[in-house]
C-alpha positions as CSV (number, residue, x, y, z in Angstrom):
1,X,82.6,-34.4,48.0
2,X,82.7,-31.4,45.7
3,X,80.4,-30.3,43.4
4,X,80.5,-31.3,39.8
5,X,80.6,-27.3,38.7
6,X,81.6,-25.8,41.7
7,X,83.3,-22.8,41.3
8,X,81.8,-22.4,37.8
9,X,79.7,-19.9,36.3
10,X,76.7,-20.0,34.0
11,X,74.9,-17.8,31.8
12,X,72.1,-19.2,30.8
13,X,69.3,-17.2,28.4
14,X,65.8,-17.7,28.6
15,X,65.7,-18.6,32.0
16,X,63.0,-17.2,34.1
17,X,60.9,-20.1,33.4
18,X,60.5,-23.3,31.2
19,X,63.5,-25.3,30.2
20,X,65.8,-22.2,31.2
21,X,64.5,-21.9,35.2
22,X,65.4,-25.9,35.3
23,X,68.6,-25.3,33.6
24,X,69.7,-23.0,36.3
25,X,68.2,-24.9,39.3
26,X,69.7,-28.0,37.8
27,X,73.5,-26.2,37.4
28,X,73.1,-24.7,40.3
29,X,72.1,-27.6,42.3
30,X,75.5,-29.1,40.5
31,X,77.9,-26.0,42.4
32,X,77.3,-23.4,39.9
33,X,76.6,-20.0,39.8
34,X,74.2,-18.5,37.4
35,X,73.6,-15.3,35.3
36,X,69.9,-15.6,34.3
37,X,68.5,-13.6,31.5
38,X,65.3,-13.6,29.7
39,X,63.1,-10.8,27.9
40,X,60.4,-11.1,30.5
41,X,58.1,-9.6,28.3
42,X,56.2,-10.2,25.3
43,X,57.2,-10.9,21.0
44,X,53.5,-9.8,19.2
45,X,53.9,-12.2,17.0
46,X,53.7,-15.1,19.5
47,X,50.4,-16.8,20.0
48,X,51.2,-17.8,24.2
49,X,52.3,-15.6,27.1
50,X,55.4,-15.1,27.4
51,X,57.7,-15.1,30.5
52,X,57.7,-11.7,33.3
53,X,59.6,-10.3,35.7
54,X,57.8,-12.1,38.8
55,X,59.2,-15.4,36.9
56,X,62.4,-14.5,36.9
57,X,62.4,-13.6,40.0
58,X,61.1,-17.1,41.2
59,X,64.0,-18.4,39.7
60,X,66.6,-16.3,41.5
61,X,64.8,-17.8,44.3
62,X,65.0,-21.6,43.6
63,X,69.1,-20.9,42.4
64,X,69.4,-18.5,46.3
65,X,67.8,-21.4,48.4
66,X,70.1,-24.2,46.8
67,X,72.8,-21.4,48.2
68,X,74.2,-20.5,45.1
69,X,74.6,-16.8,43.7
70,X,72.5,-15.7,40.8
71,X,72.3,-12.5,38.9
72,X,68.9,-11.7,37.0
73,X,69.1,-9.7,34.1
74,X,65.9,-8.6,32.0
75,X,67.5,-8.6,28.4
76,X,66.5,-9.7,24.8
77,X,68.5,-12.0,22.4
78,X,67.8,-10.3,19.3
79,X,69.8,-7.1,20.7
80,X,73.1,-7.8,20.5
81,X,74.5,-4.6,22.5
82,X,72.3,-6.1,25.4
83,X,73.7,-9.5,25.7
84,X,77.5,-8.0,25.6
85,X,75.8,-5.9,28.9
86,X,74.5,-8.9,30.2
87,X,77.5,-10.4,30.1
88,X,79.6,-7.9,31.8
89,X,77.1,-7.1,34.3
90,X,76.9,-10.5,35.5
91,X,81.2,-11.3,34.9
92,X,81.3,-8.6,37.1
93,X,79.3,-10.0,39.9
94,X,79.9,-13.2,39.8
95,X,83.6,-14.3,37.8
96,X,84.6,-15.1,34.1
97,X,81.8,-17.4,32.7
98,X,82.7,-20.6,32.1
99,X,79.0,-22.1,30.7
100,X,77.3,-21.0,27.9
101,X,73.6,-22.2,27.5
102,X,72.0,-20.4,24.2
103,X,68.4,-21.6,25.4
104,X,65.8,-19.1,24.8
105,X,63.3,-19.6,21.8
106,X,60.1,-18.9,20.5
107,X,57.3,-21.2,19.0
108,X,54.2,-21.2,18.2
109,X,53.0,-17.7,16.5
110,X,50.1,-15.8,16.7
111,X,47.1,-16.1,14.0
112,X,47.3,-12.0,13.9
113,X,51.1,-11.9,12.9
114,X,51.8,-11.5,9.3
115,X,53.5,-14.6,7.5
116,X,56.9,-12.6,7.1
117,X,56.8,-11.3,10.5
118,X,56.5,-14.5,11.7
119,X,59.3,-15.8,10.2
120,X,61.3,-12.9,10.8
121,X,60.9,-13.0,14.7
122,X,61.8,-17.0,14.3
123,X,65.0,-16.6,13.2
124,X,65.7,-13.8,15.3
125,X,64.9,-15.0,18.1
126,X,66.0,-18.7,17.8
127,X,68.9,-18.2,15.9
128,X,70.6,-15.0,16.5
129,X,69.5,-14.9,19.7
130,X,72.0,-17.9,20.0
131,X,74.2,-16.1,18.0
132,X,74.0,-13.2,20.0
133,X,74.2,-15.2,23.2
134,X,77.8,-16.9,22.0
135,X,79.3,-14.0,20.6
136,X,79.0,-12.0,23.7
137,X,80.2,-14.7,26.2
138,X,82.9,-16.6,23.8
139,X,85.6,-13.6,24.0
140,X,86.1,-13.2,27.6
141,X,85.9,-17.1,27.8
142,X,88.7,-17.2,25.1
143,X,91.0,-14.7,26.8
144,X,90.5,-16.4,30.4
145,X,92.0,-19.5,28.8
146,X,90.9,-22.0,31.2
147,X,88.7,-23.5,28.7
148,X,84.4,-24.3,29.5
149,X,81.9,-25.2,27.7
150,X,78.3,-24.7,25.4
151,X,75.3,-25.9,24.7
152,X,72.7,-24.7,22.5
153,X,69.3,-25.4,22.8
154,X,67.6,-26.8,19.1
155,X,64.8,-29.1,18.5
156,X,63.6,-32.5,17.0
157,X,62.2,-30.7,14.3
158,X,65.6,-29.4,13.8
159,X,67.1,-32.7,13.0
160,X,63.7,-34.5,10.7
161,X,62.0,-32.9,7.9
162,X,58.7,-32.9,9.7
163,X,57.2,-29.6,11.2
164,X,57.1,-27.6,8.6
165,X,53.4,-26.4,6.5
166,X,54.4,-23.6,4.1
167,X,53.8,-20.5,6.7
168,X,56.0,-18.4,8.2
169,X,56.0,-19.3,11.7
170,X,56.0,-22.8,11.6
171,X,58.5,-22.9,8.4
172,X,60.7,-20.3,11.0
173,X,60.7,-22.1,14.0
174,X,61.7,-25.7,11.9
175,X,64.5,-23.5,9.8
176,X,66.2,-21.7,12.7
177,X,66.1,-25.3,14.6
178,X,68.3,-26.5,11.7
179,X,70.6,-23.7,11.6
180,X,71.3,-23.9,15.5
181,X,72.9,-27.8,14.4
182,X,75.4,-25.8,11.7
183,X,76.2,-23.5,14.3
184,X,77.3,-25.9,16.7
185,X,79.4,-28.2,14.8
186,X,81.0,-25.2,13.8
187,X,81.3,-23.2,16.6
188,X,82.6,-27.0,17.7
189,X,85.9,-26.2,15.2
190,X,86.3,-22.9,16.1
191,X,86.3,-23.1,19.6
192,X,88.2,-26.4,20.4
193,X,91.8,-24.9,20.0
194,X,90.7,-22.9,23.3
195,X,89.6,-26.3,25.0
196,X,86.1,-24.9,25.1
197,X,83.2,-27.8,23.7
198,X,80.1,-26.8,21.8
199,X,77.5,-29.5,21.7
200,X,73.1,-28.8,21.1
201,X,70.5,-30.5,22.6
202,X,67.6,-31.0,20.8
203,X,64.1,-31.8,23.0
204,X,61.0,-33.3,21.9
205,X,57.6,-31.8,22.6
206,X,58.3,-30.7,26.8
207,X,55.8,-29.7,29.5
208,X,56.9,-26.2,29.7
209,X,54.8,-22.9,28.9
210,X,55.9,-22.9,25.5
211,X,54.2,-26.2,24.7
212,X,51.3,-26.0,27.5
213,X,49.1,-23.1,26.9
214,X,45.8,-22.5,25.1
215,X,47.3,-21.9,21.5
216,X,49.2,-25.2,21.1
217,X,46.3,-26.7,22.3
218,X,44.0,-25.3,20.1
219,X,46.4,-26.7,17.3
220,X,46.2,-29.9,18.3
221,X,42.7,-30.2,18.6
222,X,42.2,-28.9,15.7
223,X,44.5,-31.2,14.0
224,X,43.5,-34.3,12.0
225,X,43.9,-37.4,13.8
226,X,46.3,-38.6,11.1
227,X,48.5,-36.4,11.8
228,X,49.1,-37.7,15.2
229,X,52.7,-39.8,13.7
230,X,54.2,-36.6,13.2
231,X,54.1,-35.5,16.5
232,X,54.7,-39.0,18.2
233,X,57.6,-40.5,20.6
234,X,58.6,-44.0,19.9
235,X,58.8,-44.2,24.0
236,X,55.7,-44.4,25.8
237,X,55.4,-40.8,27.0
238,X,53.7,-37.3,25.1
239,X,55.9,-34.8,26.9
240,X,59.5,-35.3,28.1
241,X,60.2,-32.8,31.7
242,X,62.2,-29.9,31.2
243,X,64.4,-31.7,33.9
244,X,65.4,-34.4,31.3
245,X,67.3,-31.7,29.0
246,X,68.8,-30.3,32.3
247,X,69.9,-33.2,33.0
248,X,71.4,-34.2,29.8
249,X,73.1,-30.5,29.7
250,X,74.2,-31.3,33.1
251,X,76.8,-34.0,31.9
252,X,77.4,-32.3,28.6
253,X,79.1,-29.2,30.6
254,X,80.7,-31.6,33.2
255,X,84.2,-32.9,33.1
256,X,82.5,-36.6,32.5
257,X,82.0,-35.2,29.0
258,X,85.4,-33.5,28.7
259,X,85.8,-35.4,25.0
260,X,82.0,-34.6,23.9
261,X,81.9,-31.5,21.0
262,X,79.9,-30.9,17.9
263,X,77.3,-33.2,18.6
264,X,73.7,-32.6,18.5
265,X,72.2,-34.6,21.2
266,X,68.6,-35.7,21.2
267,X,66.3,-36.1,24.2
268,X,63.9,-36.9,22.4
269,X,62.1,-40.4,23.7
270,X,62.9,-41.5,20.1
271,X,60.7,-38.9,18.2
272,X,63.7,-38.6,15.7
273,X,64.2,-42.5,15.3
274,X,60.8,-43.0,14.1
């Protein structure tokens, strides 16, 4: 039987670990092929380590042993010239892109960065890095004319009016969250006259770096115990896998979800019906 996405390609940002490493494994695993990209180094204003080369190279080596093709590409979101690179580099390797996955984000900030700062790098990391990402890869998927489809990575906090405290990080991360959701269902209109479908996914709390380091758990403890409903799933579980978002992507970029655009898709274990 063939593959759901054989024959496809991928790009996929933020992947050389976390949510972004499944993504691709999960695509690929599916008959895609994938152009991985991710900064690989570090933002000062974020409080965790952020991904490096050595993890992006472990995830060109899960996507090569599924026997898929995979190009790696060390490249930032904020810089627009870079993604358009990014883009051709990997077209030129592996085919016209037909899946779009604007995934790579920041969260929790640094106690050293400076309350603009920190909102600043927010926004440009988790929303025109997605605008970057689309603007690079939605021309040449356009002109093809064979149609594809995107996903952008949000958040819960994205959909609620939880999350936010007044500072810049925090106030960043829950602002840009929201703004991915405009950009989708608009991106949905503008993009469906070239059959292409724009949808966002929007995860609750996963166990990825970005939630499981010494900094968000510092938070937490930290935290009042009161504050425990904000942060809460209505299922029984604290932390979703990053392999539930993959595989809720999966379908959403599949031809079972051929009439799915402009929605924003929770995988959440009911944090936003709470």
């Amino acid at each position: 039987m063939t593959a759901p996405l054989e024959g496809k390609v991928a790009f996929i940002t933020g992947a050389a670990r976390g949510q972004g490493r499944s993504h691709a494994v999960r695509l690929a695993q599916d008959g895609a092929d994938v152009i991985a990209v991710d900064i690989c180094g570090p933002i000062d204003s974020v409080a965790y380590p952020m991904a490096t080369p050595e993890d992006l190279k472990q995830t060109k080596a899960q996507v090569e042993a599924l026997g898929r093709r995979i190009v790696g590409i060390e490249a930032d979101v904020r810089d627009a010239a870079a993604m358009r690179a990014a883009v051709a580099e990997g077209v030129s390797e592996l085919g016209p892109i037909d899946i779009v996955l604007a995934n790579a984000g920041i969260g929790m900030m640094s106690d050293d960065a400076g309350e603009e700062e920190a909102f600043r790098d927010q926004l440009e990391v988790n929303l025109f890095g997605v605008w970057n990402t689309v603007q690079a890869a939605a021309p040449g998927m356009i002109e093809r004319g064979r149609g594809g489809a995107v996903v952008l990575t949000g958040s819960t906090l994205g959909l609620v009016g939880r999350g936010g405290n007044g500072r810049g990080g925090s106030d960043g991360y829950c602002a840009s969250k929201h703004a991915v959701v405009g950009l989708g269902r608009t991106w949905a209109h503008w993009l469906a006259p070239y059959d292409i479908r724009v949808n966002s996914v929007h995860p609750a709390g996963a166990n990825t770096p970005m939630v499981m380091n010494d900094a968000v758990a510092a938070l937490f403890a930290d935290a009042p115990a009161s504050s425990g409903a904000d942060v809460g799933n209505l299922l029984n579980v604290g932390l979703i896998e990053a392999e539930d978002v993959s595989n809720a992507i999966a379908w959403l970029v599949s031809d079972q979800a051929r009439y799915v655009t402009g929605v924003a898709l929770p995988v959440d274990a009911g944090f936003t019906a709470r």
